[in-house]
C-alpha positions as CSV (number, residue, x, y, z in Angstrom):
1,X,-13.9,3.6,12.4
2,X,-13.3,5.2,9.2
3,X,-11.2,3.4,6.7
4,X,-8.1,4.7,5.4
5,X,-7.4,4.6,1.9
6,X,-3.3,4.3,0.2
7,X,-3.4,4.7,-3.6
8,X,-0.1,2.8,-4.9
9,X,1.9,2.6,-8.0
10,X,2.0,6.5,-8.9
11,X,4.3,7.1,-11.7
12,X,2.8,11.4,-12.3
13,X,2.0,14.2,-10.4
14,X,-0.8,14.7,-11.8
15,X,-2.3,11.6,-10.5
16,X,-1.0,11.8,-7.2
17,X,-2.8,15.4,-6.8
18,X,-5.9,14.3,-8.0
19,X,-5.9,11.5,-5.5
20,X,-5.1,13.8,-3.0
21,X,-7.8,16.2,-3.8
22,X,-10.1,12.7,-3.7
23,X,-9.0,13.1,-0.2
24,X,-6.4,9.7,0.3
25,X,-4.9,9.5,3.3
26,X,-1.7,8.0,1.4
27,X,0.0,7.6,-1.8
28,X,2.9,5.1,-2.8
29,X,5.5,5.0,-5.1
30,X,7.4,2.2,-5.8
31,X,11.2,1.4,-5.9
32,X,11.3,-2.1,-7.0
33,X,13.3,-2.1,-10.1
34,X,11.3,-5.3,-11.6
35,X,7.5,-3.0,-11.6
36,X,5.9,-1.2,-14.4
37,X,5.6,1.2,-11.7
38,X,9.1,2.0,-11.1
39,X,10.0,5.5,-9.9
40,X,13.7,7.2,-10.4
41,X,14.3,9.6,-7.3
42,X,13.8,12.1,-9.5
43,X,10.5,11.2,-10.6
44,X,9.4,10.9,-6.7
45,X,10.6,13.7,-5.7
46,X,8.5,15.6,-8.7
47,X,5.6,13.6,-7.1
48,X,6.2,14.2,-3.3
49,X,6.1,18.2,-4.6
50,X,3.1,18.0,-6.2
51,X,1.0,16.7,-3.0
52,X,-0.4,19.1,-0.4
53,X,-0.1,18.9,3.3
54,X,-0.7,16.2,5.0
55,X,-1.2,13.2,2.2
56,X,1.1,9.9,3.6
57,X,4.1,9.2,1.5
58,X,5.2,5.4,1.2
59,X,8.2,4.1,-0.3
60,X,7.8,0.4,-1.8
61,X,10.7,-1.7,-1.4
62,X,11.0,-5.2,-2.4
63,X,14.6,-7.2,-1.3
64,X,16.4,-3.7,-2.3
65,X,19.8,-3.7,-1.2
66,X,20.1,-1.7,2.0
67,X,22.5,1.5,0.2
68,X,19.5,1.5,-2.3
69,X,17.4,2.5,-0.2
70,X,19.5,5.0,1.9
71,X,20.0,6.6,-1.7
72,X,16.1,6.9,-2.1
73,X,16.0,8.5,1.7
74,X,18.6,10.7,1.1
75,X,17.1,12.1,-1.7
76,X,12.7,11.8,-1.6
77,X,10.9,12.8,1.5
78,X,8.8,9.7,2.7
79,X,7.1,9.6,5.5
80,X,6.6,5.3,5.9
81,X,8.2,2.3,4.2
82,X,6.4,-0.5,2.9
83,X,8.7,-4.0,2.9
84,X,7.4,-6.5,0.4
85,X,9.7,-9.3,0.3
86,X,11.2,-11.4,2.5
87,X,13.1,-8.8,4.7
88,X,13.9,-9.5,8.4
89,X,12.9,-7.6,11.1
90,X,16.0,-6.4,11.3
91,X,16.8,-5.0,7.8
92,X,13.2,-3.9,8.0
93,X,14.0,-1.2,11.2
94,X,18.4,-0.6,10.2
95,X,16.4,2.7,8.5
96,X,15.1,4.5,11.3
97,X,11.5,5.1,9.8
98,X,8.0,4.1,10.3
99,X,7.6,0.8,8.4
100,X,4.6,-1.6,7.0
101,X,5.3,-5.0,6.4
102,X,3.9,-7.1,3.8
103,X,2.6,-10.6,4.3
104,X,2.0,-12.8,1.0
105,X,-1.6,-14.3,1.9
106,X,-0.5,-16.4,-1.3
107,X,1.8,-17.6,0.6
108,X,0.3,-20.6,3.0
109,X,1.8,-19.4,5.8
110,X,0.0,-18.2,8.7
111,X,-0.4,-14.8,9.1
112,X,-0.2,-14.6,13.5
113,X,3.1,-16.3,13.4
114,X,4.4,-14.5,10.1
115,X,3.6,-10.9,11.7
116,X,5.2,-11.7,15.3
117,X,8.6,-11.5,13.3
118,X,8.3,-7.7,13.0
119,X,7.0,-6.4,16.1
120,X,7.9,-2.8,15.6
121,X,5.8,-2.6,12.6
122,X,3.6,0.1,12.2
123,X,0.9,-2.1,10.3
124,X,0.8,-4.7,8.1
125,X,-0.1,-5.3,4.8
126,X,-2.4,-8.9,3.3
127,X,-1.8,-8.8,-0.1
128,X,-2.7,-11.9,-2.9
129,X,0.7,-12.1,-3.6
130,X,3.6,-14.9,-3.1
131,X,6.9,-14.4,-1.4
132,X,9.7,-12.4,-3.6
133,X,6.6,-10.8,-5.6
134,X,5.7,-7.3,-5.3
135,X,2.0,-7.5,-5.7
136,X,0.1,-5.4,-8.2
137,X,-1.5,-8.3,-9.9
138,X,-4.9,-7.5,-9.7
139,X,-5.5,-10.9,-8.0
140,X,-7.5,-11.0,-4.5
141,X,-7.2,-13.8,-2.4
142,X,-9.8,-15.3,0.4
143,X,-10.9,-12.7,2.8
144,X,-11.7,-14.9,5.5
145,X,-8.4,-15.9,5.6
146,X,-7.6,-12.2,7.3
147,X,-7.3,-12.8,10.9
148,X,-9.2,-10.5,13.3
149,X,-5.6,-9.5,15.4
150,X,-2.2,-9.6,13.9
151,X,-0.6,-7.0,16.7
152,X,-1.2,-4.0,14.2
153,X,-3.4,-2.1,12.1
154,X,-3.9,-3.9,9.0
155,X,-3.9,-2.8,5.1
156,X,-5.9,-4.5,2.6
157,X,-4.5,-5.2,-0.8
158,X,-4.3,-7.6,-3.6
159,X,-7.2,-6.3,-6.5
160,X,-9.3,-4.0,-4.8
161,X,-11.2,-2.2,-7.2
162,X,-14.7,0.0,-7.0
163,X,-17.0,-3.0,-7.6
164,X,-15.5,-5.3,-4.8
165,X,-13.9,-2.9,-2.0
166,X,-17.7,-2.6,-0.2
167,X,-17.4,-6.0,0.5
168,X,-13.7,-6.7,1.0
169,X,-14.4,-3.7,4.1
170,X,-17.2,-5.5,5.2
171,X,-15.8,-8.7,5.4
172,X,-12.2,-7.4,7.2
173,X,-13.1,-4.3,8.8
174,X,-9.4,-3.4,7.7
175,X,-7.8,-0.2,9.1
176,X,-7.2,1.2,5.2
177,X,-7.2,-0.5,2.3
178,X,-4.7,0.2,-0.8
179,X,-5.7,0.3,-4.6
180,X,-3.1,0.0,-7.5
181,X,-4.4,-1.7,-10.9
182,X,-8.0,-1.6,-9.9
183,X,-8.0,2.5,-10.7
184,X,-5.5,2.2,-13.7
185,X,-6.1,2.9,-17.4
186,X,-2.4,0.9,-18.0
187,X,0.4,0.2,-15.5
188,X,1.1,3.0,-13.6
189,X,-0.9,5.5,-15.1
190,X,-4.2,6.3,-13.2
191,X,-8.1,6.9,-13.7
192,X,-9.3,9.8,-12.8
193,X,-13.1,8.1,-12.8
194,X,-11.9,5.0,-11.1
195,X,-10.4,6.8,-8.5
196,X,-13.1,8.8,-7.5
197,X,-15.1,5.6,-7.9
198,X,-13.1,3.9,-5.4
199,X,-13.3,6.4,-2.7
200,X,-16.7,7.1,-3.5
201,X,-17.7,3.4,-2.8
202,X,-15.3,3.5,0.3
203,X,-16.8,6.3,2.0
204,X,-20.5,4.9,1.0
205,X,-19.9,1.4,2.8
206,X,-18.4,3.5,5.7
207,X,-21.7,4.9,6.2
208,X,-23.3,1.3,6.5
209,X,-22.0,0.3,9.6
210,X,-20.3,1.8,12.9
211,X,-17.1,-0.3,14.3
């Protein structure tokens, strides 16, 4: 199975089409007024024009009030949501799009019972961080930890960088796994080399194994 890979935390075009030509399957911009990362509308949608064909685009929400993110659809043309706060099920589907859920592996709660509260989910996401924080630390957390089923695909976070993704894949056999600070020369503002080094690495511990 070959594992997708979401680049988060794009703040230029530039970046995002250099990712893109890197050949990600997604890109994420983030709405969470509280991140480095923050993207206006207008700055997404000079982003979302930038990318070519077929190149995910995910929204990152964290507790946003629901109008606040009806302006954001009303406005920049994503294809998936990503909820990373403590939004309910039912906030989580009120928008009428594909959504990822993120669960807070720094948490201490269990994942099984944490993901059976959104079973329309399209995936979910393990990342280091607590409840009410939007992740983006840099921070992994204990892979063995990740269970083998949650009841959908499941995304990889919480500092992924070149030098540990190999393993990280090895040990979770994730669906995709999503970089943000691990291919950043400052918050928000991406490395060209680092990027490429991530996919590179990606697509080389790919090639190790058949699953």
């Amino acid at each position: 199975m070959r594992t997708r890979i979401k680049i988060c935390g794009l703040t230029r075009p530039d970046d995002a089409l250099a990712a893109a030509r890197l050949g990600v399957d997604a890109v994420g911009l983030v709405f969470y007024e509280r991140s480095p990362r923050r993207l206006s509308p207008r700055a997404a949608c000079d982003i979302v024009a930038a990318l070519p064909p077929f190149v995910t685009v995910v929204g990152l929400f964290l507790d946003a009030p629901a109008a606040m993110v009806d302006d954001v659809l009303a406005s920049v043309a994503l294809d998936l949501l990503q909820f990373h706060g403590a939004e309910g099920q039912a906030y989580c589907a009120r928008f009428h799009r594909p959504y990822i859920k993120a669960l807070p592996m720094g948490a201490g709660i269990d994942p099984a019972t944490y993901a059976r509260a959104y079973p329309d989910a399209a995936g979910f996401l393990l990342d280091s961080n607590r409840i009410g924080q939007a992740g983006g630390s840099g921070r992994t957390f204990d892979w063995e930890l990740v269970p083998r089923a949650l009841g959908g695909p499941i995304v990889l976070a919480g500092g992924l960088h070149a030098g540990n993704v190999a393993p990280a894949i090895q040990a979770t056999r994730p669906w995709a796994v999503d970089v943000s600070s691990g291919v950043e020369a400052a918050p928000g503002v991406k490395d060209p080399e680092l990027m490429n080094a991530f996919v590179s690495e990606v697509a080389r511990v790919q090639g190790c194994y058949v699953g």
